[in-house]
N, C-alpha and C positions, 0 to 999 in steps of 0.2 A: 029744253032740248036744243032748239036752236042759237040760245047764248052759251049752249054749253059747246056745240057744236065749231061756234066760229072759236072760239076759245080753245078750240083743238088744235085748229088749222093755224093761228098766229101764235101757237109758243113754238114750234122749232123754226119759225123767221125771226120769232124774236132773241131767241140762243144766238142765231146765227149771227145776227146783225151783232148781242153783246160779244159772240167772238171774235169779230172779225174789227169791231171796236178796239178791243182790248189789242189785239195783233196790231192795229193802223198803233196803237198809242206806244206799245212794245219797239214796233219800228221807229216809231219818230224817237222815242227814251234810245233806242241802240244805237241811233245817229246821230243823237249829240253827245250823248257818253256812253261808252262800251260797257263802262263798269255798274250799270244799273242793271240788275239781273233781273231775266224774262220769270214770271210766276209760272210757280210749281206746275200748277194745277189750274183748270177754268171748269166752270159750270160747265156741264155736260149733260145730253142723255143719257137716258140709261143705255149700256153694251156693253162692247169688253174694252180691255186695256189691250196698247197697243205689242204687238208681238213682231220683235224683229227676225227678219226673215236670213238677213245677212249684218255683220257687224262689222265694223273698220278693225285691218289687221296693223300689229306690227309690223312697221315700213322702215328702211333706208334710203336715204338720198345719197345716190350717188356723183358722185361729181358736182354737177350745177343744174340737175334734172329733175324738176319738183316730182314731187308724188302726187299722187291721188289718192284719197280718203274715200270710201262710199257706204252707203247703210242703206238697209230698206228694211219696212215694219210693215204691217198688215193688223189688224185697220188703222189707218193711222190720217190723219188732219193735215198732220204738219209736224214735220223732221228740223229740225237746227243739231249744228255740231259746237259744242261747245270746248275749245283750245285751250288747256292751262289757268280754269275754272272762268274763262272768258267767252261769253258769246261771240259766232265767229257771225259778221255781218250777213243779212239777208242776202247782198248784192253778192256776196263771195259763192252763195249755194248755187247747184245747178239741180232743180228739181224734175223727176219728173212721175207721172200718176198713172196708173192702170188700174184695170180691175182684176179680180180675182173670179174667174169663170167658174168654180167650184162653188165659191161661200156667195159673191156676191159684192166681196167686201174689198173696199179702196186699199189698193196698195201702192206706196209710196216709195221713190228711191232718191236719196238726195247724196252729191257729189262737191265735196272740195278740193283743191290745190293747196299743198305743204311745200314753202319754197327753200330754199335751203339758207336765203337771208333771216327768215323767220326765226327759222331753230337756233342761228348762231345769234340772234338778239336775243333772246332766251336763256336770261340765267336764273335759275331756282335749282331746288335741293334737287330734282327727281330731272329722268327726262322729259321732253318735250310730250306731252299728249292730247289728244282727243278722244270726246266722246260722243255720240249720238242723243238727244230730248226726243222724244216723240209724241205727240198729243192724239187722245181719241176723245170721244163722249165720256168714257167713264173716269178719264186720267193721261199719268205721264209715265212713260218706260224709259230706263236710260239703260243704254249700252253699256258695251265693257271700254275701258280704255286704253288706248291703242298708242302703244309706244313712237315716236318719229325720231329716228339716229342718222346722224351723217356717217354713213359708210367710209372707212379705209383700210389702208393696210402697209404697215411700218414695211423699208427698205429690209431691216439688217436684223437676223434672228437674235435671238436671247442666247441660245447653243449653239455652235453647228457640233454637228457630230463629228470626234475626232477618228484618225485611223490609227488600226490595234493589229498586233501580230500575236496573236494566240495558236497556241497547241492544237494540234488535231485532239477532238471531243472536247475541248474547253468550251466554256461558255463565252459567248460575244453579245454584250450589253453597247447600243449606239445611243446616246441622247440626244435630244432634238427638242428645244422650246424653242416655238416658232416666232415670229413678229408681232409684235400688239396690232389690232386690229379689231374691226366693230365689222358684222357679226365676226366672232373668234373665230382666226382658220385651222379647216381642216386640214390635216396632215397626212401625206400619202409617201410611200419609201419608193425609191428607184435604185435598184443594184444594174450597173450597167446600162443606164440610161432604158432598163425595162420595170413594169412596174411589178412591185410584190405584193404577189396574195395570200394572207398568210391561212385562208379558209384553204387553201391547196395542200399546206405543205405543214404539218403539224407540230413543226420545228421550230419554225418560225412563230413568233407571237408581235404586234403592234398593237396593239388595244394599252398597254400599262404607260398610259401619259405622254401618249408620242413616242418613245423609245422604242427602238427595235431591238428583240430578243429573239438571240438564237442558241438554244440550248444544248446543242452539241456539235461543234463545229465542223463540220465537211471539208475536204478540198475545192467542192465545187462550191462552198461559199466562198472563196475568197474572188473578191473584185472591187469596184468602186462602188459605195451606197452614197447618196444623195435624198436629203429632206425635201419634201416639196413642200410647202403650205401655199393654200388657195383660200379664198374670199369671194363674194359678190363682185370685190371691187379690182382685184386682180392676183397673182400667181409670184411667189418670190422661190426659190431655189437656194439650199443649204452649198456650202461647199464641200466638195467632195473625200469624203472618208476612206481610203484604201485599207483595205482588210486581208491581212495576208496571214493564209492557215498554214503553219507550214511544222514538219514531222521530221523529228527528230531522229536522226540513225538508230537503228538497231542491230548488235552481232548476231550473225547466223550462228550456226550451230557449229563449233570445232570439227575439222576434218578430223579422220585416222593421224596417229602417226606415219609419219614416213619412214621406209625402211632406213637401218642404217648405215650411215654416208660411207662411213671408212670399211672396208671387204675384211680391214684386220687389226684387232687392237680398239684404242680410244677413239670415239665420232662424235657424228649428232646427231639426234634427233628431230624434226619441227613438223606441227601441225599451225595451220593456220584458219583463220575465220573471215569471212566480211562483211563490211558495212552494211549487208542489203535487208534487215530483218526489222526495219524495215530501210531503205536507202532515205539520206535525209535529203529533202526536199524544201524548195522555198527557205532556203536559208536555214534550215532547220541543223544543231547541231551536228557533228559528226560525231562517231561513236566513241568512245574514252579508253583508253585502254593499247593494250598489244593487238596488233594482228596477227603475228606470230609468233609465237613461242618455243623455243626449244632446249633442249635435254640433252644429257650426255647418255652416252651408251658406249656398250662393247663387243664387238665382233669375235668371237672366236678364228685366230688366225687358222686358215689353211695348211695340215699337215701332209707332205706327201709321202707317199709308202718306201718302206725301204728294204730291201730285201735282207730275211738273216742268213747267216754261211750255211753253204753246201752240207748238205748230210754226211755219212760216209755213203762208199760207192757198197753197192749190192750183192747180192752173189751172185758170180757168172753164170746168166743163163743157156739153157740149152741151145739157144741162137745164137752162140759165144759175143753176148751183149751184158754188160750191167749198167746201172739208172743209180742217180741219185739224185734228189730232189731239195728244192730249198722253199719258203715261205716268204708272203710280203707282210713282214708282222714288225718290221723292225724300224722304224714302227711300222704301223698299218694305216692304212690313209686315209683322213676322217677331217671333217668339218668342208667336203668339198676338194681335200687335196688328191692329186694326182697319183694313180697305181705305179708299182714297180714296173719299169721298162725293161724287158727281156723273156726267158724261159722260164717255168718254174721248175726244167726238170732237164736233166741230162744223159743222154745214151754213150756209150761208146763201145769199142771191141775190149775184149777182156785178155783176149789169148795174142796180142801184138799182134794179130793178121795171122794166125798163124791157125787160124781158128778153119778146124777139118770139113766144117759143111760149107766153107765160102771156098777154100784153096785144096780142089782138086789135082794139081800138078806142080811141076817145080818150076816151069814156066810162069805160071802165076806169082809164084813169091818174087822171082825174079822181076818182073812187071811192079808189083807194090813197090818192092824196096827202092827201085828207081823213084819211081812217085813220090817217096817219104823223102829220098835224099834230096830230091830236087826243090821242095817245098822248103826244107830247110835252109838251101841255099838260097833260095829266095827270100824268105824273112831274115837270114843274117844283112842281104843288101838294103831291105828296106829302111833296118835298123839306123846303117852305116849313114844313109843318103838322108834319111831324118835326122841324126847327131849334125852332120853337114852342115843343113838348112839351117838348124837352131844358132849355131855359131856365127853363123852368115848375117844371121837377120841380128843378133845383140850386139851385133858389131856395127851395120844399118845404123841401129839406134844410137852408138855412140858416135856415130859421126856428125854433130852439127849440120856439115854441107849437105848430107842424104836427106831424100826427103821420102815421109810414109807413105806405102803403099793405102790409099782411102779406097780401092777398087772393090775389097772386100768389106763387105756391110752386115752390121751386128744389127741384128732386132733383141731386144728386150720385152720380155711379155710377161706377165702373170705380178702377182704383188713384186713391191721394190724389199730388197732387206739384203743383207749383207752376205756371202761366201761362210760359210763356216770352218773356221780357221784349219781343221784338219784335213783342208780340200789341197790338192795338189794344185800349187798355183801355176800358171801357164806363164809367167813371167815373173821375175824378181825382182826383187825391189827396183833394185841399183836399173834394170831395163825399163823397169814403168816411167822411172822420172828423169832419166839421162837427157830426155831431150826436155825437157826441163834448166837442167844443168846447164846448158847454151842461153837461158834468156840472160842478158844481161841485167836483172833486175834493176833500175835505179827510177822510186819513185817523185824525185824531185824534177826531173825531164822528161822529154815527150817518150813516149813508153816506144814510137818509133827508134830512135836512138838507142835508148836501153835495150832492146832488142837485137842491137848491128845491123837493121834494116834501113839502109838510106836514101836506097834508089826510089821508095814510096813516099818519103818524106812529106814531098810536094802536095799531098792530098789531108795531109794532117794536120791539125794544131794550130791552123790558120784558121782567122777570122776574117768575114769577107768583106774586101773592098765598103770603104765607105760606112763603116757601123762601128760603133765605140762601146766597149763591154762598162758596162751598168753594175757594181756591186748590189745596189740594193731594190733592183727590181727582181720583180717576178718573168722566171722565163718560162715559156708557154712550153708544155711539150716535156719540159726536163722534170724530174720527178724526183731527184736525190736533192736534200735540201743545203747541203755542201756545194752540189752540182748547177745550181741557177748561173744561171747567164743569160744576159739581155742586150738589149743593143735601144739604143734611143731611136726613133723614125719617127719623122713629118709627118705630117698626114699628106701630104703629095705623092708619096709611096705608094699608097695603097692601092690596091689593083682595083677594076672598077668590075663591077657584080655581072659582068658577062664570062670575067675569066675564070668563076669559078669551078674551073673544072681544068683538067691536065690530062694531056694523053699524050701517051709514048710508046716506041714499038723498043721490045726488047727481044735479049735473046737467051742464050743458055748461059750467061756471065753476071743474067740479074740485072739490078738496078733499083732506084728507090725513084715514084714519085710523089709530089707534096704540091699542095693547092696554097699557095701561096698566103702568106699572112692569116690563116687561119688554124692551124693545130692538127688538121689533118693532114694522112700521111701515112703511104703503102712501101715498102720492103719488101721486095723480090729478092727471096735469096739465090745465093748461085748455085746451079743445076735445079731450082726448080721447072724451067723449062727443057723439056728434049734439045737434045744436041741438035744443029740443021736446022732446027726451026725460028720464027720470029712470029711474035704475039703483038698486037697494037692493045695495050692495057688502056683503061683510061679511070679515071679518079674524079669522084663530083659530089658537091654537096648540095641536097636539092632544093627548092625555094623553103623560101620562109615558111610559108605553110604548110605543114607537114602532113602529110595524110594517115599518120600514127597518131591517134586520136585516146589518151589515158583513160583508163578506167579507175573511177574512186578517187583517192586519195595520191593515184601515181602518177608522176611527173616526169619528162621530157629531159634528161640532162646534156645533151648535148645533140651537135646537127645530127638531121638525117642522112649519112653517106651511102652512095653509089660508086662500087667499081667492079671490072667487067675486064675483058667477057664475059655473060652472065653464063654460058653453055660450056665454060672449059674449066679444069681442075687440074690444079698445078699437084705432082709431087711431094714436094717440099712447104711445108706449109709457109705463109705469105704474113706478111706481118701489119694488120691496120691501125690507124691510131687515131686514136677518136676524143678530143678534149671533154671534160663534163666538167659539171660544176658544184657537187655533191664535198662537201667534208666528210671525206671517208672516214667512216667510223661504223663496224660489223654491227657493234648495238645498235642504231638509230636509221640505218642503209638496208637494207632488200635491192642490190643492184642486176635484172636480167641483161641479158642481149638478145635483143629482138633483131629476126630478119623477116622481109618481107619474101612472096610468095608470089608464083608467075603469074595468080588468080586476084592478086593488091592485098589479100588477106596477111595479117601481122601473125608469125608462129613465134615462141619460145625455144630458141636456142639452149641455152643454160643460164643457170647464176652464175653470178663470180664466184661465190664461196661453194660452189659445185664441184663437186670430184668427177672430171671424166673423161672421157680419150677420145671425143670426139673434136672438139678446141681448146683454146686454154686462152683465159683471161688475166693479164697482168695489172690492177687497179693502182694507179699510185695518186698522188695528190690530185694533180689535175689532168689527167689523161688514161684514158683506158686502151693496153694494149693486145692485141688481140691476133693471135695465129690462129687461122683459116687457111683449106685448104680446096676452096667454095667461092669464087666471086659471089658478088649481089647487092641487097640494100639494106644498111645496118643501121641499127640505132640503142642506145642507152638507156633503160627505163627506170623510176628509183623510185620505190614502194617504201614509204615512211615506217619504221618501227615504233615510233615515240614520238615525242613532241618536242625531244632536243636535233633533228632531224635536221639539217641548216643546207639551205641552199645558198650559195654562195654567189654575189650581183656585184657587179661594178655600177657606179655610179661616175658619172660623166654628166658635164656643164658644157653647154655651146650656147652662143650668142649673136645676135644682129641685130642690125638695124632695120627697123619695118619700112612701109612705105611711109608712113608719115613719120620726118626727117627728127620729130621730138621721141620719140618711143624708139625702146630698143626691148628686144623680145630675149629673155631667158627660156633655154629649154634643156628639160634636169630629166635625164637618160635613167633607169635602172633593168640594166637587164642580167643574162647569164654570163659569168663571169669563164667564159669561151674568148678566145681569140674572132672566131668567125664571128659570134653576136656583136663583137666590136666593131668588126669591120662591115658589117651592114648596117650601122648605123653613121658609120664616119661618111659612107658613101651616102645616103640619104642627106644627111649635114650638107656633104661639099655642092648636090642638087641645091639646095637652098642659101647656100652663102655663109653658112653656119662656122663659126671658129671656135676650138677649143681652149675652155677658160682656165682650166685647173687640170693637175693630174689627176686621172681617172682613181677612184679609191673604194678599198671590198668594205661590200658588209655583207655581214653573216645572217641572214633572215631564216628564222627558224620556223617550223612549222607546229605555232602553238596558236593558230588562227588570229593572231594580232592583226590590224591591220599595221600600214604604211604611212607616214605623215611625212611630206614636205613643204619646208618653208623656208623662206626668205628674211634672212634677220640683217641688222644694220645699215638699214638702206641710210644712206646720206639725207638729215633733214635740210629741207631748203633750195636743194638741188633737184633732189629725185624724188615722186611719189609713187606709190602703187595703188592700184585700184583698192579700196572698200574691201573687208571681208575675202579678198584672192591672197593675201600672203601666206595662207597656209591651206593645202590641199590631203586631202587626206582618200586613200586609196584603199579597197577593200580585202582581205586577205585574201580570197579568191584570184582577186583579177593578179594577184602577185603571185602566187602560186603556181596558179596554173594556167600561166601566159602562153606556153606552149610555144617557146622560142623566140615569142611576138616583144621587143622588148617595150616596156612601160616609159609609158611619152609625160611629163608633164609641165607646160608652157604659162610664163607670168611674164606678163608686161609692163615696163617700167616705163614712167612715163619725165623726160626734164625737164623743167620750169623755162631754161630758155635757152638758148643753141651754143652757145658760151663753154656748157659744160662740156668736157669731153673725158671726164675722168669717172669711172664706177669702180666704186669698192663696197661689198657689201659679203653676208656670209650665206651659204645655202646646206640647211641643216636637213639632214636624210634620216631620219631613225623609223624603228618598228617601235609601237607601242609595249612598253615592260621587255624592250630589247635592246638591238646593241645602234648604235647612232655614228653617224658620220659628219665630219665640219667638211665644206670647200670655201675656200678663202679665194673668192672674186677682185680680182685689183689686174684690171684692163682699160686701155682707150677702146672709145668706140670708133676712132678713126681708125679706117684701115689702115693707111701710109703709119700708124704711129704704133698700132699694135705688136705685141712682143706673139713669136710662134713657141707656141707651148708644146714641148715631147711628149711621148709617151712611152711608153717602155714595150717591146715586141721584137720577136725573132725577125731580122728582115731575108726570108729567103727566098722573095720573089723576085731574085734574077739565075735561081738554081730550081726553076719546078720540075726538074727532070734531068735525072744523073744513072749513067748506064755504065754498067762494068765496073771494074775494081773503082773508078770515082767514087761509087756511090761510098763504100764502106769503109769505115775509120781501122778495121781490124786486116791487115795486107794478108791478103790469100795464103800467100806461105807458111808465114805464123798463123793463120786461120788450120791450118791443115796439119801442123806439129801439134797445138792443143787438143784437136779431135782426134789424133791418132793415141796421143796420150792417156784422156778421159772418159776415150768409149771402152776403154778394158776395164770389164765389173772387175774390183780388188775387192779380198777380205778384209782390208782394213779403213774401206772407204774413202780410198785418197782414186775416186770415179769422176763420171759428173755430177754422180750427187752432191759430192762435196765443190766445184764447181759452180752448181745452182745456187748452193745453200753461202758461199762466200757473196755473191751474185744477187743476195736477198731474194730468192724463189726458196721458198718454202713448203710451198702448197701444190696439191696435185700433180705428183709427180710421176704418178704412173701414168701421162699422157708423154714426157718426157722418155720411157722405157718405151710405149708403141714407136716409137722414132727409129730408122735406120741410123739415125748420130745423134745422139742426146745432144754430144756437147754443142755441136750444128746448129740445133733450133736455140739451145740459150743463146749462142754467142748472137744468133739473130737477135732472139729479144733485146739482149742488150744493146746492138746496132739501133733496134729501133728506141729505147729508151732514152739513149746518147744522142740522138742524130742532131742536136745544137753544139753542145759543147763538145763532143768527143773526148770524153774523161779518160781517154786508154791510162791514166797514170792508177784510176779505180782497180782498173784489171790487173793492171800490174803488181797495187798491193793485194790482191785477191789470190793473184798465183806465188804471192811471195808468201802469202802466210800460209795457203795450201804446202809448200816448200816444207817450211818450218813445221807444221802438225807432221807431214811426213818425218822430220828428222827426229824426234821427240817420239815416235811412236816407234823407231828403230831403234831406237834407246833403250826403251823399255821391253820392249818383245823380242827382239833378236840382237842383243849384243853381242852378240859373236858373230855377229855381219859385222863387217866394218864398211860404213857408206860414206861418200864423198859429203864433205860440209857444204850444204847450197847455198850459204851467204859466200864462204871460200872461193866457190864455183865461179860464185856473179865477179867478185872483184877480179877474178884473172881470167874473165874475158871466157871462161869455157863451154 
């Protein structure tokens, strides 16, 4: 018992001591060589194995910031961590021991440091690890192994997501492969520098590999998306993706028809549609096709009633009365036209007065028969003193020296069409055109002359001081392509942006004024104002920025003009003129006239190709003319039909020298091909010292959403370079389109190798993409003292912005006043003013020319105003000569048994 006893007590001192043996002999083996490996296992008591309570996780080192490893077991002796199948030294652990208050049982935790010199000494197949050994009585437990990675995270991604312009409801796929980096980064979206959640918004998807998917695309997705990817170690940022949703035009639905234009005969029809179904948006398409459309149709003309002959007369009734009655059937008046004017039915006495219930006495007969005889004598006088008058006045006419009485004034109403030959005419031939007979026709001289008019001379067929006529420019204003004339001007001339405006007091003799050097320009005819009176008119074209703002696809064609008073209203209608820049052509043009309103709101006036009697619009190449009878603020607006639709731009070169003395700066002009766009730009130029390099040259930019390209070709090598990537500039169709008067600036800097040079030649090419192109051929010094002044071609008449009285007009009042006494007499055979208009090139809407107190009045105006550069009177003159000749041809044929004077005969002997 008692050896068995002590024999109890010395076996677990004697374990202990063979443990702690073994441990002393393990430590001295691990400190002379590492690579002799501590044993599995030692004798033990009987217990359990040991049970780790915490194990070493997967670590990174970041930067240069060791880690720490830790473990802890229960019951456990003694912990070591073993590194990349190496025991890691005793001295490296940091041990420490507790108990376990529940079991009893020693609990262990032991601590290393992982440096970040270690891992990168560390080359083998796998990564860097560690594991936990643990010892108890009965054995050894080993942990799991615990990966050690140096933390990073690459600069520059694999993708960045690009940016995409998709359809409204398309899909938008962004990719994004982030940075290489240890642990691999997370990736997070930012639209708009906010972040996206796509648990929100079930459109939205990022879970499929980083990419963002958005399955049907919104307006309100479009913005800037941005990758982020993030790490332990730090945050990198994609570059930024712009995503633009943008929606294609759509046509509304077709108006109605519109009623038909023409009241009678052949018209048209249009309905129209617009872009708004949906309007395109972010760049999105415009919609394909016509906006308007139209149609022919036909009017039923107007017939008005005609009365048929007298019945017989009745049987005399008891009231010694009978009746006879007539009908308006002859025709009957139908589609609108106007009833018979008169009675339908007639009474008289039957019995000569002689009738027994009205004349009880012989006094009474006595009494009537006076009455009758005196009545008769009365109508034979009226007869005699009308034959009189008639003879008086065809004698008038044939006198040359007499001049027409204009006091008496024709209105013209109801549709235009001709006399019907069986109509009793109120003049013969030989009286219509006698004063005719007196013009001297001879179109080779000033139409003054041919006329025997010499005292007016002075006002005609001169060009003014100082301007030299130009065959082959373009004149601003004139509209017959026979009829240009131009005149070369400096740019020293040009008036400077304050004087845009003119005011003049006129009076009942008329007057024209004009805003110098730009294409506007008002005609006051005479007797539009009251006799006695004086009016301060004034003329202005208002700043650049317009406050007519287009809707859609329509465009601005010329300035905004002001003239006034805005509270008075002339008479006589007034004649404005307004330059555009449109290639007139009815297929490819919708041209309105807009005026503005005392509330700034923009109303519809009419079209040009409008039938109506409220103004009237004369469209020629490059000017639109316009009688009103309405001061105010006008403007042009030109609504595309097609894609052949051509706005018309000058392009213009100016040049200088920058501040630094090597560089000299190009700047390539394109705007509206207006006189006034011109001159707002020359005056910006002369602010800046700017000189012009070439003559100004058209191009035709059509509205088929091309863009605009300019570039600089032939620079001189060796002398001159240009910057990188700037020799070619390329402009969006929009910003050209729909400048809205603003004209289009684009500046390239040339740069000279050494101060020596003072010569540039090089060429600057203007074209539209699949359109028409323009060369300017550059060949200037850049010295001033050396440079050549380059013309330009322009009407100069700013030293005339204001002409009062007979000055103003090419047409001398007297001769003004024989042709309208001549052509306001409606003929059956149309030698009127319709034929007048129609020699005249007016054609169109001519029943505003019938509302007129003098037809022929308001053309010879329009033509004043159409003329006011060259004063073509030789036009008019062949106008009334070949008017002449349709007359003598038509008296040929219809009443040769007239015999009429020959009007060529007439002109050579002076009559």
């Amino acid at each position: 018992m008692g050896g068995g006893a002590v024999r109890g007590r010395c076996a677990p001192r004697l374990e202990l001591l063979l443990f702690l043996g073994l441990c002393g002999r393990a430590a001295a083996l691990r400190g002379n060589d590492n690579s002799e490996a501590l044993p599995e296992s030692i004798p033990s008591a009987p217990g359990t194995l040991p049970h780790f309570m915490e194990e070493p996780d997967d670590a990174y080192i970041i930067k240069s910031n060791p880690i720490v490893l830790r473990c802890k077991a229960m019951p456990a002796m003694q912990i070591f961590f073993k590194c990349n199948g190496e025991w890691v030294h005793q001295n490296e652990h940091v041990s420490e021991e507790s108990m376990d208050e529940t079991t009893g049982l020693k609990v262990r935790e032991v601590f290393i440091n992982v440096t970040r010199q270690q891992v990168e000494d560390f080359h083998g197949p796998e990564d860097y690890w560690c594991q936990c050994v643990a010892w108890s009585h009965l054995g050894t437990s080993k942990s799991r192994k615990a990966s050690v990675r140096i933390a990073y995270l690459r600069k520059n991604f694999e993708q960045d997501p690009q940016g995409k312009e998709v359809p409204i409801e398309g899909m938008i796929v962004l990719h994004c492969r982030p940075p290489e980096g240890v642990p691999a980064a997370e990736v997070e979206w930012l639209k708009n520098e906010e972040p996206i959640d796509s648990n929100l918004d079930e459109n939205i998807d990022t879970r499929a590999d980083h990419n963002l998917i958005i399955r049907q695309a919104r307006l309100s997705d479009s913005g800037n998306y941005t990758c982020m990817a993030a790490n332990i170690v730090a945050k990198r940022r994609s570059m930024s993706a712009t995503v633009v949703v943008y929606v294609n035009g759509g046509w509304s639905s077709w108006t109605e028809w519109s009623n038909c234009n023409a009241r009678c005969g052949r018209g048209w029809q249009k309905r129209s549609r617009t872009c708004t179904n949906p309007a395109p948006l972010n760049g999105g398409a415009f919609c394909e096709g016509m906006s308007v459309q139209k149609i022919t149709c036909t009017s039923l003309c107007p017939v008005d009633g005609n009365w048929e002959v007298w019945s017989e007369w009745s049987v005399c009734s008891p009231e010694c009365e009978h009746l006879r009655v007539r009908e308006c059937i002859a025709p009957a008046p139908r589609n609108g036209g106007k009833y018979c004017e008169g009675l339908s039915q007639e009474s008289e006495n039957c019995t000569e007065g002689l009738c027994i219930q009205d004349i009880e006495t012989a006094s009474d007969i006595a009494l009537y028969s006076g009455l009758g005889a005196a009545v008769i004598a009365v109508a034979v006088l009226v007869v005699g003193v009308t034959l009189y008058r008639r003879s008086q006045s065809n004698s008038l006419l044939l006198n040359s020296s007499m001049q027409p009485d204009l006091t008496v004034s024709r209105t013209y109403s109801g549709p235009i069409c001709l006399q019907d030959p069986m109509d009793k005419e109120l003049m013969t031939e030989s009286s219509l055109f006698n004063p005719l007979s007196d013009i001297k026709v001879k179109v080779q001289s000033s139409f003054m002359v041919s006329l025997g008019v010499t005292e007016r001379a002075e006002y005609h067929g001169k060009a003014h001081s100082g301007t030299f006529p130009h065959g082959n420019a373009r004149g601003f204003g004139t509209m017959q392509a026979r009829n240009k004339a131009a005149y070369i001007q400096n740019l020293s001339s040009i008036s400077t942006r304050n004087e845009l405006k003119t005011t003049a007091i006129f009076g009942h003799l008329g007057g024209r004024l004009v805003v110098p050097n730009t294409g506007v320009s008002l005609l006051v005819p005479h007797g539009a104002i009251p006799e006695e009176s004086s009016w301060e008119i004034y003329l202005a074209i208002n700043p650049r920025e317009s406050s007519l703002q287009p809707e859609g696809p329509d465009v601005l064609l010329g300035p905004e003009v002001t003239c006034g008073p805005s509270d008075m209203s002339v008479s006589t209608p007034f004649a404005l003129t307004i330059p555009h820049c449109a290639e007139v052509n009815s297929e490819h043009w919708n041209i309105h006239l807009k005026r503005r309103t005392q509330q700034g709101k923009w109303e519809e006036v009419m079209s040009v190709e409008e039938e109506t009697t409220s103004c009237y619009c004369l469209l020629d190449p490059y000017a639109c003319h316009i009688l009103l009878n309405s001061f105010g603020t006008y403007a042009l607006i030109g609504e595309p039909l097609s894609e052949c639709a051509v706005r018309q731009l000058k392009v213009a070169v100016f040049g200088c020298l920058s501040c630094n003395s090597l560089d000299y700066n190009l700047r390539v002009y394109c705007m509206d091909n207006t006189p006034c766009a011109f001159q707002e730009v020359v005056l910006d130029e002369r602010l800046q010292g700017g000189q012009l390099l070439d003559e100004p040259k058209l191009l035709h930019f059509k509205g088929n959403t091309f863009s605009l390209q300019i570039s600089v070709l032939d620079i001189p090598p060796f002398l001159w370079r240009i910057k990188p990537f700037t020799a070619c500039q390329e402009v969006p169709f929009s910003r050209v389109w729909c400048s809205n008067q603003k004209p289009l600036h684009c500046a390239f800097s040339l740069e000279r190798y050494t101060p020596a040079t003072t010569q540039l030649s090089c060429k600057i090419c203007v074209r539209q993409v699949k359109g028409h192109e323009q060369i300017l051929q550059i060949q200037t010094s850049i010295l001033e003292n050396e440079r050549e002044t380059i013309a330009f071609f322009a009407h100069d008449d700013s030293n005339f912005p204001a002409q009062m009285g007979a000055k103003a007009f090419k047409i001398p009042y007297s001769i003004r006043q024989r042709i309208c006494a001549t052509f306001d007499t409606p003929n059956a055979k149309g030698k009127d003013w319709q034929m007048l208009a129609q020699k005249n090139s007016i054609s169109r809407n001519l029943s505003y020319f019938a509302t007129q107190s003098s037809p022929s009045a308001v053309i010879l105006d329009l033509w004043e105003a159409r003329h006011q550069h060259d004063g073509d009177l030789d036009s008019l003159a062949c106008a009334l000569e070949e008017i002449g000749r349709t007359h003598s041809k038509i008296s040929d044929i219809t009443e040769t048994e007239i015999e009429e004077p020959d009007f060529n005969y007439s002109r050579q002997n002076g009559l």
